[in-house]
N, C-alpha and C positions, 0 to 999 in steps of 0.2 A: 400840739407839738411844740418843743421846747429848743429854743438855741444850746447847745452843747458848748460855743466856745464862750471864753472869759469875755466879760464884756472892758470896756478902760473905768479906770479907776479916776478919771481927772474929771471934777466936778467943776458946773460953771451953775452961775445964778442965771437961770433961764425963766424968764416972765412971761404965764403962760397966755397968749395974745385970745381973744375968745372967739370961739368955734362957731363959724356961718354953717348952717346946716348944710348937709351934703346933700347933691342931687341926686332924686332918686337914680336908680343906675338902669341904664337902658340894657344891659343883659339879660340873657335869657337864663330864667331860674330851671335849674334841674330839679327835678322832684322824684323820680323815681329809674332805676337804670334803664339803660337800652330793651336787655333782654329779663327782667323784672327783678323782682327781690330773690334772691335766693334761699335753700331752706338750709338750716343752719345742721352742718355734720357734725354727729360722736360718735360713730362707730367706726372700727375697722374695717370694716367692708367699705364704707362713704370715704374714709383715706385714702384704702387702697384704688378704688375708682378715680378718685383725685390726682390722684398721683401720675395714672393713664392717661387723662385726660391732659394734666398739664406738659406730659415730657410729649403730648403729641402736638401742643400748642407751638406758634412762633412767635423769635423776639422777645424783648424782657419780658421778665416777674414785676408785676404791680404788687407792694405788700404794705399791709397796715397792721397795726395792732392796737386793744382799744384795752386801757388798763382800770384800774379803778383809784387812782389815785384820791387821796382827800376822803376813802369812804372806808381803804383797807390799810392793813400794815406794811406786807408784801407790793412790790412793783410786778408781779406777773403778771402774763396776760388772759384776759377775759376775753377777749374773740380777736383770731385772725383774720383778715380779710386776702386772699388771693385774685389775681386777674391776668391774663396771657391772652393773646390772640390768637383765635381756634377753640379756646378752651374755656370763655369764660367767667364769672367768676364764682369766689367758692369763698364761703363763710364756715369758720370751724369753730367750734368750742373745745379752747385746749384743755378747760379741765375735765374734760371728759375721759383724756388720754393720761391723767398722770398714773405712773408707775409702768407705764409701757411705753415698747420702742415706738410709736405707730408716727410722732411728729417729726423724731429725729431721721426715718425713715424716708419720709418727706422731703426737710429738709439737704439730705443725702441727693435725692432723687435730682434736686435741684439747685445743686451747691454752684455744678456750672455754667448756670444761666445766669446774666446781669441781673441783679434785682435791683427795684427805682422803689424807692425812700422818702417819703417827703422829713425832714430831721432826723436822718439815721440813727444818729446818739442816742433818741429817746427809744428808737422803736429795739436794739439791737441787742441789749442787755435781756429783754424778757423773748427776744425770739432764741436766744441762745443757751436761756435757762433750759427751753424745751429741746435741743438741740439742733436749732436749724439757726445756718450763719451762713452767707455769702463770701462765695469764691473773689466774687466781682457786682460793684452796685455804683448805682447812682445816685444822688441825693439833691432832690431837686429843691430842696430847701437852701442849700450850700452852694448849688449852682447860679443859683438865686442873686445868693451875695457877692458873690463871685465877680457875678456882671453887676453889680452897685443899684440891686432894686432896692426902694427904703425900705418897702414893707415885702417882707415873704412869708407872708401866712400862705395855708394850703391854698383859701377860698379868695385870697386876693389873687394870687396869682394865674391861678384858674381865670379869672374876671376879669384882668387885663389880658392875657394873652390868645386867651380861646374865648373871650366874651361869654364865657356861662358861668354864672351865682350859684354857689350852694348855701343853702340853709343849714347854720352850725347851733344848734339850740341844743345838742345834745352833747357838747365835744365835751362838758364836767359832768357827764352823768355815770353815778354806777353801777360800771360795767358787770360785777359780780351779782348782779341783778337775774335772778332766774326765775321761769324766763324772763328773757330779754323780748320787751314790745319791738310789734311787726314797725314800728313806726324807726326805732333804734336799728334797728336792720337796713332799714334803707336808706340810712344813712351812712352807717356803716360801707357798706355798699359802694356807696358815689364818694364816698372818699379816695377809692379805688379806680374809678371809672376811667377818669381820664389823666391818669398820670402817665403812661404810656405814652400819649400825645405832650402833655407837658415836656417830660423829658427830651424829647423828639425838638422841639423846638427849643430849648435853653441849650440842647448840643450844639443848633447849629448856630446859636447865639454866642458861646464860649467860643467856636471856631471862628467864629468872624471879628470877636476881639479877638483872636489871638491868647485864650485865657484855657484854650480848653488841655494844657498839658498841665497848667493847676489846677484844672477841675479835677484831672486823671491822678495825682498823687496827692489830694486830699482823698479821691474815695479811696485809693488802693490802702492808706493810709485807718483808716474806717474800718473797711472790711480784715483787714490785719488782726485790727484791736478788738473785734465784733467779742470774743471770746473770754478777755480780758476783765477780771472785776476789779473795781474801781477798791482802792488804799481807806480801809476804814481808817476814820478821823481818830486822831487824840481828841481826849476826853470831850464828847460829842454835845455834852451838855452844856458844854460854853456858848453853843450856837443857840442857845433859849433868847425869844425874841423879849425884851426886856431886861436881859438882864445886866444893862448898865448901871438900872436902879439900884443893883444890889453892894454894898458898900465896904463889906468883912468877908472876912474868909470863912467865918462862921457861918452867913448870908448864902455863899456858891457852896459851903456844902450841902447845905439845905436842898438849893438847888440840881446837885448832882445827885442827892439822894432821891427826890420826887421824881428828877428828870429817870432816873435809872426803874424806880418801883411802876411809873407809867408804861417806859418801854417795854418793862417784860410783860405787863397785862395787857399791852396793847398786842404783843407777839403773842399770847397763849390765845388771846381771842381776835385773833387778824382782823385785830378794829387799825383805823389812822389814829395817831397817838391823841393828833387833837380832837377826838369825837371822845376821849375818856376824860384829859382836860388839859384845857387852852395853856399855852406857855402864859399867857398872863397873870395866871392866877398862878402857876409855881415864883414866877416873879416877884408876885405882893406879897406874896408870904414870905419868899424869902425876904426878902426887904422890912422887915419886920424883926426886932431885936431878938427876940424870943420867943419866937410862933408856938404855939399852942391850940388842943382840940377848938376851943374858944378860937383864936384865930381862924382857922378853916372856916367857921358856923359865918363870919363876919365877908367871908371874901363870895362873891357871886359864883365864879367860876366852878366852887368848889360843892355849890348849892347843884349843880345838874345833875339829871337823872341815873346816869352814867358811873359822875364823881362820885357821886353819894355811897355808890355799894361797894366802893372801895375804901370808907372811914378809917375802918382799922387800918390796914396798909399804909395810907396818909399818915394815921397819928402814931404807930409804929414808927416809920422812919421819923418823925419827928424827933421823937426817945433817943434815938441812936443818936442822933446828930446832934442831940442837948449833952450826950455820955460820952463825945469826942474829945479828944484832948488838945492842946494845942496844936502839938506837933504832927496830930493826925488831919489837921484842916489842910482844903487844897490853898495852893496861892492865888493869888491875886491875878497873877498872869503867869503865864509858858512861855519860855522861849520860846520865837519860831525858827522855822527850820527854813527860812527864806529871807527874803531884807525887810526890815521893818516897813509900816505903812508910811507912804511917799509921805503924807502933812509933816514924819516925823524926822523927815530927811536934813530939812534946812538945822535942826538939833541936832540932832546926831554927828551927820556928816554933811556938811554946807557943799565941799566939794562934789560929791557924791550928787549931790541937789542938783545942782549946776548940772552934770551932763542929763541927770533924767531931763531937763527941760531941753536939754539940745536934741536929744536923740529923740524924745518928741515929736519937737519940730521938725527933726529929719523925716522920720515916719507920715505925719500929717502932710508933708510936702509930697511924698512920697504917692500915698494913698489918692491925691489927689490928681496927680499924675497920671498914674495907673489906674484909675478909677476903680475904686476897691475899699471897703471900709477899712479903717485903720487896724482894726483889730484880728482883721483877715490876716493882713497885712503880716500881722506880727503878733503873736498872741502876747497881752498884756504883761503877765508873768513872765515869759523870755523876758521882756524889755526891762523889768525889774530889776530881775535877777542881774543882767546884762551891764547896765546900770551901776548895779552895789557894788559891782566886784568884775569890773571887765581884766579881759586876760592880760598877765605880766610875764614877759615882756608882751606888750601890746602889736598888731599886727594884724592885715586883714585876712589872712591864712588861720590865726587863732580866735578871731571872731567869726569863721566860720565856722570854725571846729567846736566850740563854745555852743552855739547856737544848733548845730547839729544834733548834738550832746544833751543839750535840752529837749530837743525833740522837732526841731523847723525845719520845714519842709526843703527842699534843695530850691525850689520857684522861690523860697520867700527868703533864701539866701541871697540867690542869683541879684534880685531886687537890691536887697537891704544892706548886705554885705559894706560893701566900697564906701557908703554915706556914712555907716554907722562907725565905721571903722574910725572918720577921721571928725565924727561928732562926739567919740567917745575922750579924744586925746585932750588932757587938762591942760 
């Protein structure tokens, strides 16, 4: 499970000091649930009993979803996991259901019961592909942060707070594996177990800081968006890891052409892009004056099993991209649609500079304060944005509307508001 929010962009030279082994941990390891492993549903009949079962249950929805990332193209999900008390829990296989109502149904059945999350962002987009989204949830991964734990993995915080370890040997495994071993099942499983009781206690943790009305409009904030997909990227193949190497415009088309003929065969055969082939190898090629069949034979990446039965394709788009014209190559770079990166501030605009570093400072003070990571705080991007172009005339009325506008939460207004206001004035 994944952080969802932006993380800060301000780089320090951190020397990393060397690691004393950790003590073994005197928790107690879970191995297998309460009431045992469950067997895994595809039919409608096992839905609709589910569905009995859970709306006769009390108290939140425990929900998980295990995807196959790194194995497939698609982010859907490859097994749900549900838990409620009275009812249970209940493993599904959603592709069992596609092309009928039987999830969405489901998810209908139980839109108005809280569901508890561990990193909502990651799990929300593939429970909503199937049609089930929450009215109201919690995320105990967010709650997490909230209250300023360093680390919020599912399995640490299980470990500090209810003293019990799970075993995550399987969290990169994939899920589109069928079957799925009785071993992946109960794990599965205890992923679900005790988030119920998690939740239960970071509630009463947010009320005692006094945090728990941020807790309640970042989730409401969440379940809003559950539904929402995310702004496909301009030209998506700029994001190839390597491709600083590449030096011409001729080079990034090369680049755009490989990056574009991968994607679609990675989409016809719901492979992950990099099991056909690694951005490395579109990189050294590109990087290469005038890549040719001969080139490909010469680069490793291009040598796998995978790559290989795709030659023609490969030296296809090579042809094109040699029969380009000038004025058909991409550029060099894109304007963004935001302020440039902070290193290029003191150039650009040195004033501009100057407040990012106040307003920083304001924020870091802040967060400290509040005890709260900074980026909770204030997501990185406001600050940016905030930053490049605060409102004229200037005001603490138009810096909230500003930051509204953006998307910040009214808590991280309430907070930020007044400091920011009078960090931002040149």
């Amino acid at each position: 499970m994944t952080d969802n929010l932006a993380t800060t962009d301000v780089s320090a030279d951190v020397r990393a000091e060397p690691e004393s082994p950790e003590p073994e941990s005197s928790a107690r390891l879970l191995v297998a649930p309460a009431d045992g492993t469950p067997e895994v549903e595809s039919t409608t009949q096992q839905i609709a009993a589910t569905i009995t079962a859970l709306r006769a249950g009390t108290g939140p929805l425990a929900v998980d979803a295990e995807r196959a990332h790194g194995f497939r193209y698609t982010q859907r999900a490859y097994l749900l996991q549900l838990r409620r008390a009275g009812a249970g829990t209940h493993l599904i296989d959603p592709t069992a259901f596609d092309g009928t109502p039987a999830l969405a149904e489901l998810g209908t059945a139980l839109a108005d019961t809280e569901w508890i999350i561990h990193a909502a962002s990651q799990d929300l987009p593939c429970l909503s592909e199937v049609g089930m989204a929450p009215a109201r949830l919690f995320d105990t991964e967010l709650a997490a942060r909230l209250l300023n734990y360093p680390r919020v993995a599912l399995g640490t915080m299980l470990e500090e707070l209810l003293d019990v370890r799970l075993l995550k040997e399987h969290s990169a495994a994939d899920w589109s594996t069928r079957p799925l071993p009785a071993e992946w099942l109960t794990y599965a499983a205890l992923d679900v177990e005790l988030l119920v009781e998690l939740r239960d206690i970071l509630a009463e943790q947010l009320v005692a800081a006094g945090k728990d009305e941020w807790a309640a409009e970042e989730f409401a904030a969440l379940a809003a968006g559950a539904g929402t997909l995310a702004e496909p990227r301009a030209d998506p193949w700029r994001r190839t890891s390597g491709i600083h190497r590449v030096r011409t415009r001729r080079g990034l088309a090369y680049v755009a052409e490989l990056w574009q003929i991968r994607d679609e065969i990675a989409r016809e055969t719901d492979r992950a892009p990099s099991k056909i082939l690694p951005d490395v190898a579109i990189a050294e090629l590109a990087a290469v004056e005038r890549p040719d069949r001969t080139t490909i034979y010469r680069i490793a990446g291009f040598q796998r099993r995978q790559a290989r039965r795709y030659l023609p394709e490969w030296t296809a788009g090579l042809q094109r991209v040699s029969a380009l014209g000038e004025s058909e190559l991409p550029p060099m770079h894109i304007p963004s649609p935001g302020p440039p990166q902070p290193r290029l501030w003191v150039t650009k605009d040195p004033v501009a500079a100057k407040r990012l570093t106040r307003v920083r400072e304001v924020l870091t003070t802040l967060a400290a304060e509040h005890e709260v990571p900074t980026e909770n705080l204030l997501t990185p991007d406001y600050v940016r944005r905030l930053a490049w172009s605060p409102p004229d005339p200037l005001s603490a009325e138009a810096v909230d509307a500003a930051l509204a506008e953006l998307g910040a939460r009214p808590w991280q207004r309430r907070l930020t508001v007044p400091r920011l206001s009078e960090a931002l004035v040149d």
